[in-house]
C-alpha positions as CSV (number, residue, x, y, z in Angstrom):
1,X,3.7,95.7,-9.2
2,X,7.5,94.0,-10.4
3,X,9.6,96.9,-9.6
4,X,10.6,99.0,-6.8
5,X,9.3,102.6,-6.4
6,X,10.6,105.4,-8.5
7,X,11.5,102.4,-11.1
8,X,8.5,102.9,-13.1
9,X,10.3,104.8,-15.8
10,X,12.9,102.2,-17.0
11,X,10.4,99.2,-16.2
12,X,7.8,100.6,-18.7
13,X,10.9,100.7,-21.0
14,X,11.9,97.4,-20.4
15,X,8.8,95.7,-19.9
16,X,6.0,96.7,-22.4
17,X,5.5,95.2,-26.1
18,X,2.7,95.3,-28.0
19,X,-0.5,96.3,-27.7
20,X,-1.9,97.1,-23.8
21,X,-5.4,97.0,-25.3
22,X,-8.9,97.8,-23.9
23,X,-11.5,96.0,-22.6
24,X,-15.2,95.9,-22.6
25,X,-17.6,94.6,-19.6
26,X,-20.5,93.0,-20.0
27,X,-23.9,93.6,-18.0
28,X,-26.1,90.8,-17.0
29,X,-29.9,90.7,-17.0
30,X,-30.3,92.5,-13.5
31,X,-27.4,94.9,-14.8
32,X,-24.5,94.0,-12.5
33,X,-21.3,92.7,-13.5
34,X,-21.5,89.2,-15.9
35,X,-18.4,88.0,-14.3
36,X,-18.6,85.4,-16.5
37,X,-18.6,87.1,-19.7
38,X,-15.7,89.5,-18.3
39,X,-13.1,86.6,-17.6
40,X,-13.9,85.2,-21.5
41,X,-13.1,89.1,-22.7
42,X,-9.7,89.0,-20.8
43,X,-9.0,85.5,-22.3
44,X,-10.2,86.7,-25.7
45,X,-8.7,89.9,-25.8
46,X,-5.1,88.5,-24.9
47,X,-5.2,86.3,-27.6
48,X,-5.8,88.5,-30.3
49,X,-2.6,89.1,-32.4
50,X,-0.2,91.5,-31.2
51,X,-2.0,91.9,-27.7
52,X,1.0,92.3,-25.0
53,X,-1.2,93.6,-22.3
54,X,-4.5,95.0,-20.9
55,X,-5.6,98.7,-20.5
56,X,-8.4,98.1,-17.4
57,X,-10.7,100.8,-16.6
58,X,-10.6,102.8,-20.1
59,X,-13.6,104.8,-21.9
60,X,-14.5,101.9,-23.6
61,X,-14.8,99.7,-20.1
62,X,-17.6,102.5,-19.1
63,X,-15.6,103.0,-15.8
64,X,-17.9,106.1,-14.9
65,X,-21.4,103.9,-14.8
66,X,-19.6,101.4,-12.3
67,X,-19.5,102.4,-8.4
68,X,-16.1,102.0,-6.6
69,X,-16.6,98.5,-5.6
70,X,-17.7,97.5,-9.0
71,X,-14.4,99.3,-10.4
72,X,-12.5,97.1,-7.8
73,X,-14.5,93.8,-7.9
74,X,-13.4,93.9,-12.3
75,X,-10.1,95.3,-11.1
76,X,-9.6,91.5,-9.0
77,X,-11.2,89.9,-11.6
78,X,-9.5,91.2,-14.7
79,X,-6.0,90.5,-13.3
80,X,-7.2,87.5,-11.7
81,X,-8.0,86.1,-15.1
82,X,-5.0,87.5,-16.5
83,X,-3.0,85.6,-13.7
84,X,0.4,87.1,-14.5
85,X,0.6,86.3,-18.2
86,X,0.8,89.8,-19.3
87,X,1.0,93.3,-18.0
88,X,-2.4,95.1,-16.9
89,X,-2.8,98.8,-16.8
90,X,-6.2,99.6,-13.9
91,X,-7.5,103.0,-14.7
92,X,-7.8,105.1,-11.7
93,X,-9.3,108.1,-12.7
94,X,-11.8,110.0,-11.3
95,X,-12.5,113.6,-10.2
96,X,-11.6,112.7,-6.8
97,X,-8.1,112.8,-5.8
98,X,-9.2,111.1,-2.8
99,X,-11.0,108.2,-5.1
100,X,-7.7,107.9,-7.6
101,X,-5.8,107.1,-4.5
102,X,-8.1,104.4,-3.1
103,X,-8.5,103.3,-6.4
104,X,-4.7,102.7,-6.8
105,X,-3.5,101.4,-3.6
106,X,-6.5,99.0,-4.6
107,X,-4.6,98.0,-7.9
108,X,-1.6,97.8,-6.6
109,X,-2.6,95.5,-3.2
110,X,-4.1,93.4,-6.4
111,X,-1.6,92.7,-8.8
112,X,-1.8,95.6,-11.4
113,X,1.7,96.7,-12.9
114,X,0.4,100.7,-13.5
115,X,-2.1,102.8,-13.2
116,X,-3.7,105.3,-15.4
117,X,-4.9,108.2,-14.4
118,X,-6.5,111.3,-16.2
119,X,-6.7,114.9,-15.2
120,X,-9.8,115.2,-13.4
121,X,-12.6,115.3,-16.1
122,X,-14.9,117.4,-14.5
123,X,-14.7,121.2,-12.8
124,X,-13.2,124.3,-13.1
125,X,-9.1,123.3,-14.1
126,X,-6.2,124.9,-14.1
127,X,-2.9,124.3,-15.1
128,X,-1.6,125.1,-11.4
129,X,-4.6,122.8,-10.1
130,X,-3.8,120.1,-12.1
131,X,-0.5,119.9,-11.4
132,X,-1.3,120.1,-7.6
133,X,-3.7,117.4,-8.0
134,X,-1.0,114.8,-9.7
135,X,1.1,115.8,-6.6
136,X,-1.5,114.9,-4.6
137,X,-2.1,111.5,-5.7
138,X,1.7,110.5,-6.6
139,X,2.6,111.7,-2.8
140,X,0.5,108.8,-1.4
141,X,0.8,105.8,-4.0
142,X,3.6,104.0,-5.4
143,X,2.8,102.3,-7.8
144,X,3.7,103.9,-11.5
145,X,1.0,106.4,-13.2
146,X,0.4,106.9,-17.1
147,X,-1.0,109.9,-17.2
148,X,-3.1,111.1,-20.4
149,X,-2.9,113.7,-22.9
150,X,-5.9,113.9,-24.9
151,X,-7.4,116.7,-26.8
152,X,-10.7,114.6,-27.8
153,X,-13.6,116.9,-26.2
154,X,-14.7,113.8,-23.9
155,X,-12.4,115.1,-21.4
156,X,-12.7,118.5,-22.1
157,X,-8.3,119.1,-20.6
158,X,-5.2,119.1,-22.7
159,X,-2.4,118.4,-20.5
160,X,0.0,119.6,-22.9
161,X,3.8,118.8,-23.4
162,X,5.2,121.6,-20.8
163,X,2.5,120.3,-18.3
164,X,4.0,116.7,-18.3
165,X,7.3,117.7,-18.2
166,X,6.2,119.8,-14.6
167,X,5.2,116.5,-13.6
168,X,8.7,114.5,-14.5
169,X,9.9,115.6,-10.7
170,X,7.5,112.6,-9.8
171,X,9.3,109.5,-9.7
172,X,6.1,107.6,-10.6
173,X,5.3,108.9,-13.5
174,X,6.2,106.6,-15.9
175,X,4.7,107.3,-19.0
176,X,2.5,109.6,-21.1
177,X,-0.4,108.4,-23.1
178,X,-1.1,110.9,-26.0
179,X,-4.0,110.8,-28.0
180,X,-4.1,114.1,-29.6
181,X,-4.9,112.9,-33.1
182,X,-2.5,115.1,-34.5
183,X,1.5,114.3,-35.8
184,X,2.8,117.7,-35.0
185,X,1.1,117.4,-31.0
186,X,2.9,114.1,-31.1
187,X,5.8,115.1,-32.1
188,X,6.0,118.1,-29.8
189,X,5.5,115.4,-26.5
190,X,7.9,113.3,-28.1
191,X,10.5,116.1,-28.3
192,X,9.8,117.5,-24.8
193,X,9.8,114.5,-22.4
194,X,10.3,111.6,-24.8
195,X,13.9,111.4,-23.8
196,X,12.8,110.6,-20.4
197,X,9.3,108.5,-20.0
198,X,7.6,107.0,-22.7
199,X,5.8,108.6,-24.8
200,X,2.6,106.3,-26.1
201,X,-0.4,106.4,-27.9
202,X,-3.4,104.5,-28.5
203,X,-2.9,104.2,-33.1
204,X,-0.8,102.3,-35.4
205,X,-0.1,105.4,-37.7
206,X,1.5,107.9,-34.5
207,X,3.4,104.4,-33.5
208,X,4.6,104.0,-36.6
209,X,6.0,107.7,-37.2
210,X,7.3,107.7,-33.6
211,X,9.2,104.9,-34.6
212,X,10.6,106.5,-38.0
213,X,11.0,109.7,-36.7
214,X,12.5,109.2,-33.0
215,X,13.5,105.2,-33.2
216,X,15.8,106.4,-29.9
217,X,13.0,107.6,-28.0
218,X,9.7,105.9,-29.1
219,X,8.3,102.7,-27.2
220,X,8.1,99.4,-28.1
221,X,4.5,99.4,-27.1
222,X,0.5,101.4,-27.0
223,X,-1.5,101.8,-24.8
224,X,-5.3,102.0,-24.8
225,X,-5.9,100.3,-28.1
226,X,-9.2,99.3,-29.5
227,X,-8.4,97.7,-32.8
228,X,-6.6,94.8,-32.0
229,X,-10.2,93.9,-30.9
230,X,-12.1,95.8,-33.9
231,X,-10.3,95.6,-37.1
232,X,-8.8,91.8,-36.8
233,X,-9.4,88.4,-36.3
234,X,-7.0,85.9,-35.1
235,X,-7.7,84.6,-39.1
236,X,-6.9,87.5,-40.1
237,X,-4.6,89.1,-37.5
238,X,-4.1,92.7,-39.4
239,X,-2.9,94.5,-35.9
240,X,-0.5,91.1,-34.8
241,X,1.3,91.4,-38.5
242,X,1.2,95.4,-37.9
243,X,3.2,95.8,-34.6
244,X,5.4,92.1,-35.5
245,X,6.6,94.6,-38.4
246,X,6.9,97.6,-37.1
247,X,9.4,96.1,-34.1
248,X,10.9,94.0,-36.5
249,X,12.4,96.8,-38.7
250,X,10.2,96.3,-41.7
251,X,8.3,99.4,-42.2
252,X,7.4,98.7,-45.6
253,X,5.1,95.9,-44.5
254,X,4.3,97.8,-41.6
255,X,2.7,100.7,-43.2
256,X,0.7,98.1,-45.6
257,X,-0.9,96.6,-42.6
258,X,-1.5,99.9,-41.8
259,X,-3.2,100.7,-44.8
260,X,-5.7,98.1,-44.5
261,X,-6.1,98.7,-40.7
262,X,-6.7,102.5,-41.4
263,X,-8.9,101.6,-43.9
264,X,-11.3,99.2,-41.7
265,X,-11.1,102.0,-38.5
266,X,-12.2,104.6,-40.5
267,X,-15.6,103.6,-41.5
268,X,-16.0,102.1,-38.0
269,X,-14.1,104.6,-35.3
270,X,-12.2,107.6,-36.5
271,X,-15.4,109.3,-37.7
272,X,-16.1,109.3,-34.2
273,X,-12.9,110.5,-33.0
274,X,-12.9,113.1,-35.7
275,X,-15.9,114.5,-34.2
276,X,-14.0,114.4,-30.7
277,X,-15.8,111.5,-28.9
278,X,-15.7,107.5,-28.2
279,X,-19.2,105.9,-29.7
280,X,-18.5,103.6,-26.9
281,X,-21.9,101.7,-27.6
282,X,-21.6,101.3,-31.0
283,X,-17.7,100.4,-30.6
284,X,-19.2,97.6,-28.2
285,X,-21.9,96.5,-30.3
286,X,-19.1,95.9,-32.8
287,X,-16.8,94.1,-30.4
288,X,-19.9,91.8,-29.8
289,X,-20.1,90.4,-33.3
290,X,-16.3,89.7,-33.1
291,X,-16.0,87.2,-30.3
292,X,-16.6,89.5,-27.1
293,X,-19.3,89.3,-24.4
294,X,-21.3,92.3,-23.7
295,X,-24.3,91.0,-22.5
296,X,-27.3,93.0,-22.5
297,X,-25.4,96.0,-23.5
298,X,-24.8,99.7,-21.7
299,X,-25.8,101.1,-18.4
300,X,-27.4,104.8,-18.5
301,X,-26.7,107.5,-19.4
302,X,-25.3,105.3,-23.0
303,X,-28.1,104.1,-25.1
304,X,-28.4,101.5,-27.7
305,X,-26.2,102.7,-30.8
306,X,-28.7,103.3,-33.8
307,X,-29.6,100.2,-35.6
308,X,-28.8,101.7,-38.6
309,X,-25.2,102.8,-37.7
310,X,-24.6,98.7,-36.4
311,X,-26.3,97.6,-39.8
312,X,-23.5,100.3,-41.7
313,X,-20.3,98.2,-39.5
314,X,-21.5,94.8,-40.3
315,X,-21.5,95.8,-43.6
316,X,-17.9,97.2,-43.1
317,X,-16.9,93.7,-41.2
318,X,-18.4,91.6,-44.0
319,X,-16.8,93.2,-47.0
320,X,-12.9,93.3,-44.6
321,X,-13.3,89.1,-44.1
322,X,-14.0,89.7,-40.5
323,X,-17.5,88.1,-39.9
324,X,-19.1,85.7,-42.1
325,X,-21.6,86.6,-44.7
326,X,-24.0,84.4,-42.7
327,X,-23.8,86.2,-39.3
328,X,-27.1,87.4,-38.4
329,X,-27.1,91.1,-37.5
């Protein structure tokens, strides 16, 4: 952590650029941790183009199939690997408000610069309950939160723009990750805290109309991204020419890049997301064939994604110059 408690806000302001983008973990033949494999992801994730930090602990890492001491044995090595040269966001959510706290202080004793945490994800909610349980965590860590706005049905909670702005009288809150796959939910957590946390998201096309439409309030930065990983290579660095526009000023070249990003996630992720879900196996599967470890693959309860549906994304890799014609499958 580089700043001072209850500086999170103006830190996250200051600091962030770029993508703070997701990582995936690889399982070795026993399935434990391939620590290995995990400290070439971090090295090859922070050089793809555009990449200005990592998002640890995210749906994609599989978080909820690791115990506590596997989330804090990646936690030491992810940001041991990263070793300062770029900010790293540990997800700390959990049911738990007891497990989000030892899960933070964690992060914090090892280097991270925030912390995300969800609502919880599981059990009867409440608005009121919710609330209570932010105030519950925030009161006994001090390290700054991202807290997530999501209306994908993984999560199955919309913490909507009046809840986040109950949650501003918490000095560590720092920002708001929003994921609601919709301009006018956007827009409406943009116009009711925007003016005082940031106001994120995870896609080029909500960052780039953040940017047009509220250039005073919109960050310089997303977190929680999977493309710069997915749709580019570092020969063909689609998301690193996306963001170097869009902060330059240029929003005509921005919105082409856009284009052909949009274009590539379609046919491999935002099917998915339509449908109000992660394919997190077959998103790894892809991030295999593009230069990541993921050893032998998923823990339960994921499964193998269909070949069928892998077969359908190579295809879509092959025709977008992102894997050779003569990759095997």
């Amino acid at each position: 952590m580089r700043y001072a408690a209850g500086e999170a806000r103006d830190w996250v302001r200051a600091t962030l650029s770029g993508y703070v983008t997701i990582l995936y973990t690889p399982f070795d033949a026993e399935g434990g941790i391939d620590e290995a494999g995990l400290r070439h992801n971090v090295r090859e994730t922070l050089a793809r183009p555009g990449v200005g930090g990592l998002s640890v602990h995210s749906l994609h890492q599989e978080f909820w199939a690791l115990t506590l001491a596997e989330r804090k044995r990646v936690t030491e090595i992810v940001l041991d690997e990263a070793g300062g040269r770029a900010p790293v966001v540990i997800g700390c959510s959990d049911p738990a408000a007891a497990n989000v706290i030892e899960l933070a202080r964690h992060a914090q004793a090892a280097g991270a610069d925030l912390v995300m945490v969800w609502p919880p994800y599981y059990g009867p909610r409440s608005a009121a309950g919710v609330r209570a349980f932010y105030e519950h965590v925030a009161a006994r860590t001090d390290i700054g939160m991202v807290v997530y706005a999501t209306t994908l049905g993984e999560l199955g909670y919309y913490l909507d723009p009046e809840q986040v702005a109950g949650l501003l009288h918490l000095p560590n809150v720092g920002a708001v990750q929003d994921t609601t796959l919709n301009f006018a939910s956007y827009a409406r957590m943009m116009e009711r805290v925007g003016d005082r946390i940031a106001v994120s998201t995870s896609l080029e096309e909500y960052f780039l109309f953040g940017r047009l439409t509220y250039p005073e309030r919109a960050p310089r930065f997303m977190i929680g991204s999977s493309r710069p990983v997915l749709c580019q290579t570092p020969a063909q660095p689609h998301c690193g020419r996306f963001i170097d526009a869009a902060l330059g000023g240029d929003y005509a070249a921005a919105a082409a890049h856009l284009r052909t990003i949009s274009a590539i996630a379609s046919r491999l992720q935002s099917r998915y997301f339509a449908q109000g879900f992660h394919h997190v196996a077959l998103f790894k599967a892809i991030a295999g064939r593009l230069g990541m470890r993921i050893g032998v693959g998923w823990r339960p309860a994921l499964s193998p994604p269909d070949v069928r549906d892998v077969d359908e994304c190579v295809t879509v890799l092959r025709e977008a110059g992102l894997l050779d014609a003569t990759a095997g499958r």
